[in-house]
LOPADREN-568672 format. One record per residue: residue number from 1; y, x negated, z of N, C-alpha, C in turn. Coordinates in steps of 0.001 Angstrom, whole numbers, plus 500000, padded with zeros to 6 digits. Each point is the difference from the previous one (the first is absolute). Layout:
BEGIN
  num      nY      nX      nZ     caY     caX     caZ      cY      cX      cZ
  NUM       Y       X       Z       Y       X       Z       Y       X       Z
...
END
This chain:
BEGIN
  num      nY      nX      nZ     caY     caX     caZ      cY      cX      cZ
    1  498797  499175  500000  501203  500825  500000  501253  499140  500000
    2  500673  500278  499519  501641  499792  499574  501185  500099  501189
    3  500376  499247  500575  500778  500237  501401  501133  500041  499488
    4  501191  501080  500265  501401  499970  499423  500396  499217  500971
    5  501000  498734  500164  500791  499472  500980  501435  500616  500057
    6  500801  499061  500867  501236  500224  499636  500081  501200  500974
    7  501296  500500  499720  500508  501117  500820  499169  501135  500759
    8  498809  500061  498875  499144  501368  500263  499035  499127  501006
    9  499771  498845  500630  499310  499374  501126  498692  499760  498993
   10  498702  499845  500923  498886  499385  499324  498636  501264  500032
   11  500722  501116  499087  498957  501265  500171  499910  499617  498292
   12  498454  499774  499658  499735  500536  498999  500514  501126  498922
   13  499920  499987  498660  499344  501051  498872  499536  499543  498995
   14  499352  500670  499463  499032  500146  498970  500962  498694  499067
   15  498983  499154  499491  499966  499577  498429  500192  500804  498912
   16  500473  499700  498756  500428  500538  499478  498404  500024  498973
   17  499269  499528  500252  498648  500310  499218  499146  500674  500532
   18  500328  500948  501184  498895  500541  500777  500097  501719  498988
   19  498076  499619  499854  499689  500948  499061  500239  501849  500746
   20  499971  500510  498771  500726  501827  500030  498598  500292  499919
   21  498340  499893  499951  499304  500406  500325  499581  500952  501393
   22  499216  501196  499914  500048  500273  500840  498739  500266  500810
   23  498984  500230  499252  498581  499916  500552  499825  498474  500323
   24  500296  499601  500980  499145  498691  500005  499575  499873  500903
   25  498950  498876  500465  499303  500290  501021  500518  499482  501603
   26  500523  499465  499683  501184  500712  501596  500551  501289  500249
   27  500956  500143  499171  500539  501574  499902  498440  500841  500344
   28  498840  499989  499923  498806  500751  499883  499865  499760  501848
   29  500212  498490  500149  499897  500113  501771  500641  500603  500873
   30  501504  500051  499481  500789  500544  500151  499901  501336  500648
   31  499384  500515  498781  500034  501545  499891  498874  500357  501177
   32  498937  499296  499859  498521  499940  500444  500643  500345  501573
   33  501138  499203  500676  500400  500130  500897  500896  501113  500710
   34  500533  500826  498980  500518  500810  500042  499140  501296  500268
   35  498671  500329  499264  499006  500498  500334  499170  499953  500657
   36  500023  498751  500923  499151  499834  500963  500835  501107  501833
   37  501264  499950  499539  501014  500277  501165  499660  501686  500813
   38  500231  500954  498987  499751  500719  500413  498108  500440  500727
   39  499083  498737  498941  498558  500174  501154  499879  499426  501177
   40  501239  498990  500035  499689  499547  501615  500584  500872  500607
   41  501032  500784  499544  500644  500898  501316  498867  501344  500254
   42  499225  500034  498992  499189  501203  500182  498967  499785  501183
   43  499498  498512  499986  498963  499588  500711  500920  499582  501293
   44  500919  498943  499953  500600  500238  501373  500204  501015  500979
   45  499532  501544  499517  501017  500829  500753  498750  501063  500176
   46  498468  499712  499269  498953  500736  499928  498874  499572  501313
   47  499653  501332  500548  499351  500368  501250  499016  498846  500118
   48  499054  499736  499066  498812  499351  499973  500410  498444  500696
   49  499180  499336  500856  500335  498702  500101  500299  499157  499218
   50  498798  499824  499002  499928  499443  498915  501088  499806  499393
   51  500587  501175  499696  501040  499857  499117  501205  499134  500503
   52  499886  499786  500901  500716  498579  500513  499933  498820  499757
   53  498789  499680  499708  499205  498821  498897  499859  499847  498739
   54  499841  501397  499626  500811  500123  498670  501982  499675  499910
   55  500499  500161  500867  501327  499715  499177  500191  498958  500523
   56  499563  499321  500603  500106  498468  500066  499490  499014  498533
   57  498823  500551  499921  499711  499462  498670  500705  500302  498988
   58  500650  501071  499631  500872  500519  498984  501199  498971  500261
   59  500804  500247  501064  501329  498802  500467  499399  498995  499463
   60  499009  499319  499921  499444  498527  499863  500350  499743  498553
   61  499102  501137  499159  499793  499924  498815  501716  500157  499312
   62  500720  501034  500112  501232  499931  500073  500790  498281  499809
   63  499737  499890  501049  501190  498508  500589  499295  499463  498949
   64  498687  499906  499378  499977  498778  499295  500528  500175  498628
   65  500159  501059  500059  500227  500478  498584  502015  498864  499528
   66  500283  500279  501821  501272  499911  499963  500091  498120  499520
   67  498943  499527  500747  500080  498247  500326  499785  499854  498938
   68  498998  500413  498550  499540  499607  498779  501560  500447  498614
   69  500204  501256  499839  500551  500641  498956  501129  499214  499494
   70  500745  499218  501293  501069  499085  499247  499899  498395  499838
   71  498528  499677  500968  499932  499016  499163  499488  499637  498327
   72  498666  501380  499878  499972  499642  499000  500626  500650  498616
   73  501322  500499  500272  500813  500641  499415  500889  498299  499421
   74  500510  499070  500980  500252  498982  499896  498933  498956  498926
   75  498614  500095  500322  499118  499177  499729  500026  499803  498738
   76  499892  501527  499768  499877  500239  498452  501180  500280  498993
   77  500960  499886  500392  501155  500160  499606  500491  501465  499821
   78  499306  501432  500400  500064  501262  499378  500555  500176  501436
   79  501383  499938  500993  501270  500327  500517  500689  500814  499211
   80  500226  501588  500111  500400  500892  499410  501449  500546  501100
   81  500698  500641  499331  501366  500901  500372  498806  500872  500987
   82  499345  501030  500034  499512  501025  500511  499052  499281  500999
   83  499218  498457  499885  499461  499710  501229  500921  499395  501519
   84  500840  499995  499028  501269  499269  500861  500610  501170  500889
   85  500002  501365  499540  500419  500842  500554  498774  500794  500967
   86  498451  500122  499134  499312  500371  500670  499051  499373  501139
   87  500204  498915  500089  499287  499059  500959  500786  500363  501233
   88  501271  499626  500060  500610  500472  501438  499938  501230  500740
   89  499827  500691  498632  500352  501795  500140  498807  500566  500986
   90  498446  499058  499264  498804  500416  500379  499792  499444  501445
   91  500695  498920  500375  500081  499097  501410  500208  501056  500585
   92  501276  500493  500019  501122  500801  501120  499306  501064  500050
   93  499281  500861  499149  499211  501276  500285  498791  499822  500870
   94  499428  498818  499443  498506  500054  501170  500734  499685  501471
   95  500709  498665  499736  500326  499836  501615  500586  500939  500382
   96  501066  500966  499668  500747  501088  500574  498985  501221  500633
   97  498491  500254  499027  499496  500606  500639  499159  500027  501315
   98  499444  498540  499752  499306  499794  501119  501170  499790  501398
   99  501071  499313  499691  500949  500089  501482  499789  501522  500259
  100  500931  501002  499008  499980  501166  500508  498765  500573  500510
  101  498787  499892  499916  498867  500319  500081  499690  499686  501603
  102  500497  498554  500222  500060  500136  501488  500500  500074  501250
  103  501572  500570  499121  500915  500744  501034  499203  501285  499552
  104  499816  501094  499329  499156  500440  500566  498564  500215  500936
  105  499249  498966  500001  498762  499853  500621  500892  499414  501793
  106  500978  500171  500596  500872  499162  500492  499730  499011  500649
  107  500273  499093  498997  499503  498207  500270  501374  499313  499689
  108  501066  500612  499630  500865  499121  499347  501463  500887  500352
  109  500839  499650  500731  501295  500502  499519  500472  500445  498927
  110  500919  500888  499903  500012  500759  498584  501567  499358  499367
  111  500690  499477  501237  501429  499931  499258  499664  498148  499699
  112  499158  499415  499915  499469  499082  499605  499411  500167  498955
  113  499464  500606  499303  499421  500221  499142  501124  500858  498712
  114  500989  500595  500887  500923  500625  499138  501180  499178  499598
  115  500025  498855  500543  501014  499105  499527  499541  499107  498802
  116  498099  499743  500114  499865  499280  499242  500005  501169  498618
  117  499428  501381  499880  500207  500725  498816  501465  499977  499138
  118  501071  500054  501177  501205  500446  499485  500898  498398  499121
  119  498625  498828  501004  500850  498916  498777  499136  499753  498686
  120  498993  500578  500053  499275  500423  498547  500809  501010  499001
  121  500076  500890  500742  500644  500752  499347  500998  499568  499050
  122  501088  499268  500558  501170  499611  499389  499423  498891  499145
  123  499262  499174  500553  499638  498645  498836  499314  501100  498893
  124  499111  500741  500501  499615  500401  498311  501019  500859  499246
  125  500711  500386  500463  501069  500645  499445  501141  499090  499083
  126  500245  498747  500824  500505  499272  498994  499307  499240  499129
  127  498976  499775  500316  499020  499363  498636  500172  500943  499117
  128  499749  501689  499818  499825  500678  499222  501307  499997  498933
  129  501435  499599  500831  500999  500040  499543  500263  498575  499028
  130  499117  498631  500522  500402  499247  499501  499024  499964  499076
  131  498915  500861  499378  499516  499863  499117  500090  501010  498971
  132  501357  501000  500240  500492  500828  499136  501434  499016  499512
  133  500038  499437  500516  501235  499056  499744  499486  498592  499378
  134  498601  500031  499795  499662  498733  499048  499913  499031  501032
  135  499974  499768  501239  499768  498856  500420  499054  500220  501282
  136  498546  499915  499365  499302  500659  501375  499271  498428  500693
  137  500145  500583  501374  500610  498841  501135  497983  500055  500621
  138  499116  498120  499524  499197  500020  500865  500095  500057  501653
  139  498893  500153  500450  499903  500083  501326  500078  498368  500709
  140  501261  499545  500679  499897  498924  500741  498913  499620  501030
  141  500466  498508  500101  498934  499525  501028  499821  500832  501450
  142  501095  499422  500459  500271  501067  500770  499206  501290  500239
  143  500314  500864  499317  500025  501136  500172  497965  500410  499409
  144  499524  498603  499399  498634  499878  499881  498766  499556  500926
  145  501163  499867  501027  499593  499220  501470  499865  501177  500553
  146  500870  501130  500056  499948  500867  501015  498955  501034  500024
  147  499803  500377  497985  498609  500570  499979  499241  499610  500455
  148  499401  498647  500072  499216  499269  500103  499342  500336  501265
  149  501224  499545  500905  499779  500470  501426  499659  501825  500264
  150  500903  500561  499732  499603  501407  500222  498583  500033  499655
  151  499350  499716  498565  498664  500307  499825  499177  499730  501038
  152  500174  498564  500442  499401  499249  501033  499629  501032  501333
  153  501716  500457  500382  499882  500585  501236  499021  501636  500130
  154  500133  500507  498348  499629  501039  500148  498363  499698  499987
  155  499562  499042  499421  498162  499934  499832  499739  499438  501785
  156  501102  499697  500940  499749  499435  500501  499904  501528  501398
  157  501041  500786  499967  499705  501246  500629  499190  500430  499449
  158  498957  500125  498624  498616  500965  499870  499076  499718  500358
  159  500387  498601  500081  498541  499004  500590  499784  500929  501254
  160  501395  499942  500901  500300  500313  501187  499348  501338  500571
  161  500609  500548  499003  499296  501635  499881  498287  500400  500095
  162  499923  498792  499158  498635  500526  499787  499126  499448  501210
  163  500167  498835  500156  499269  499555  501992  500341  500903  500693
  164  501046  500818  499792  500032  500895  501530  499363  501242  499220
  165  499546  500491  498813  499037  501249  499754  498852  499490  499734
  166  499541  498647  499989  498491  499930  500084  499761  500189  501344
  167  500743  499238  500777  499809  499712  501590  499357  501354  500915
  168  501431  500849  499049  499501  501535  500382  498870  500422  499707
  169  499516  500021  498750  498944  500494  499491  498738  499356  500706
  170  499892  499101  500347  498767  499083  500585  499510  500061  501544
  171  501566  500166  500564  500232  500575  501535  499924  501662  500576
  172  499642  500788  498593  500807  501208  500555  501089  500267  500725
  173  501186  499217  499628  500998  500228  500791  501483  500695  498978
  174  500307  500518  500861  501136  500745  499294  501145  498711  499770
  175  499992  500580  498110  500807  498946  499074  501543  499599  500617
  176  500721  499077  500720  501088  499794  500398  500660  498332  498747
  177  500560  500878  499539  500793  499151  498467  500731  499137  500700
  178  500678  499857  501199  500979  499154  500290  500096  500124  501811
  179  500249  499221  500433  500636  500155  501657  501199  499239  499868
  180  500550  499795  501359  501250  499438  500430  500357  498974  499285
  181  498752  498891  499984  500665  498588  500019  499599  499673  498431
  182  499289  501015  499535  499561  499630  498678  501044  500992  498858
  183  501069  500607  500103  500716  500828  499469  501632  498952  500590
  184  500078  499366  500909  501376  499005  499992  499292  498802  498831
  185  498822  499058  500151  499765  499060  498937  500257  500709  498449
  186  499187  501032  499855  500659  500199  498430  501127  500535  499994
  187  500633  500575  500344  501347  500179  499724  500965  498857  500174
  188  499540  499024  500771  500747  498670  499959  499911  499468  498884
  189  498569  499912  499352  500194  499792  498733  500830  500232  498588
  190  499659  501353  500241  500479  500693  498888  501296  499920  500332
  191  501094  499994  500947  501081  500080  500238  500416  498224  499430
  192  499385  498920  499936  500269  499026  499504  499498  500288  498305
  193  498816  500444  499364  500118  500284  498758  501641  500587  499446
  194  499963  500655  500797  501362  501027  499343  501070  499473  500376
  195  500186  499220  500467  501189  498897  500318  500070  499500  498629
  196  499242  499468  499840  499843  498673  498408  500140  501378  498996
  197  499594  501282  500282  500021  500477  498724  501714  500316  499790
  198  500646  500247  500695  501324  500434  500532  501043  498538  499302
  199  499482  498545  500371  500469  498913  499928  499479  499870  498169
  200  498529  500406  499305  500339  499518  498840  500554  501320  499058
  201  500040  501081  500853  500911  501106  499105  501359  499797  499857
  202  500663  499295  501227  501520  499553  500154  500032  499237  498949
  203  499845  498411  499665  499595  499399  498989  500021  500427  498613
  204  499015  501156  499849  499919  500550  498635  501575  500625  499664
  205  500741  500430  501158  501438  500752  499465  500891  499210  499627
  206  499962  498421  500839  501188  499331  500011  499765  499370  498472
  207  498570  499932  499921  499603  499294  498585  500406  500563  498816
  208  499948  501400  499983  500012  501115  498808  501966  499988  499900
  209  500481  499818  501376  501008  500523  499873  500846  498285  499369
  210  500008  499115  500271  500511  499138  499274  499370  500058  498678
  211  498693  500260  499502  499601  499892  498672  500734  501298  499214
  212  500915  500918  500623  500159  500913  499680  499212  501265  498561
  213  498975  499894  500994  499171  500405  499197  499742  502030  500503
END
């Protein structure tokens, strides 16, 4: 990728040879990921134990979709306008669901989870703008760090999830998702995820707004 310097700081865009294809097989992971979203929320939120093990594996399969699609979008040289837009797009939906998924299940603060939606919100909103305006803006380091982590944290609460519903299931004991001291650690977490997400959304404005884009 092509780093603009100068005024607009050191955020990437596209080369000017990145192909207008659109089936390719990233864009296909892409998508793959996008369809995987709504079955983990089905299985996250379904009676059966199991199905707790199921959307862990789904999250799994997901994230990798996420770690592979742009490298070998890079590899092979087939970096498209629409993977550039749909790779992030497909990030922010899975992770958005699974956070929300466990402020509902209540494992997670909600206005934590609503700060990190509302700076999605706006970043995809101006991507959408800067790619009606011809200059659509990759996803920084930064801000590739923070997925990174969120994915992390979220496979890292299902793991979580799921030891305390086997535990149940094996003990006969009635399923308890969270206590005291285990509902301050993840939210400590996640309250530092969403820090960085807050810190590389700031970033993305000051960037866009000198590139005046």
């Amino acid at each position: 990728m092509e780093t603009l310097r100068g005024n607009t700081g050191d955020l990437p865009f596209p080369k000017q040879g990145t192909t207008d294809r659109l089936m390719t097989f990233p864009n296909i992971l892409s998508t793959v990921r996008l369809v995987l979203t709504p079955v983990f929320l089905l299985l996250i939120f379904a009676e059966s134990w199991y199905c707790k093990i199921l959307a862990l594996l789904v999250f799994t399969v997901a994230s990798l979709t996420d770690f592979y699609d742009g490298r070998i979008a890079r590899r092979d040289g087939t970096v498209t306008s629409l993977g550039e837009f749909l790779d992030p797009l497909a990030d922010k939906l899975l992770v958005s669901s699974a956070l929300i998924s466990f402020v509902v299940l209540g494992m997670v603060e909600a206005w934590l989870v609503g700060a990190m939606l509302i700076r999605d919100v706006v970043i995809t909103g101006l991507r959408v703008y800067g790619i009606r305006a011809g200059r659509p803006v990759v996803t920084s380091r930064l801000a590739k760090w923070k997925t990174m982590l969120q994915l992390v944290l979220i496979f890292g609460i299902l793991v979580f999830i799921n030891v305390r519903v086997i535990e149940a299931k094996l003990t006969s004991q009635p399923l308890v998702l969270i206590d005291s001291w285990s509902h301050l650690v993840l939210n400590g977490l996640v309250a530092a995820v969403t820090l960085l997400a807050v810190v590389s959304g700031v970033r993305y404005l000051r960037v866009l707004h000198r590139s005046g884009t």
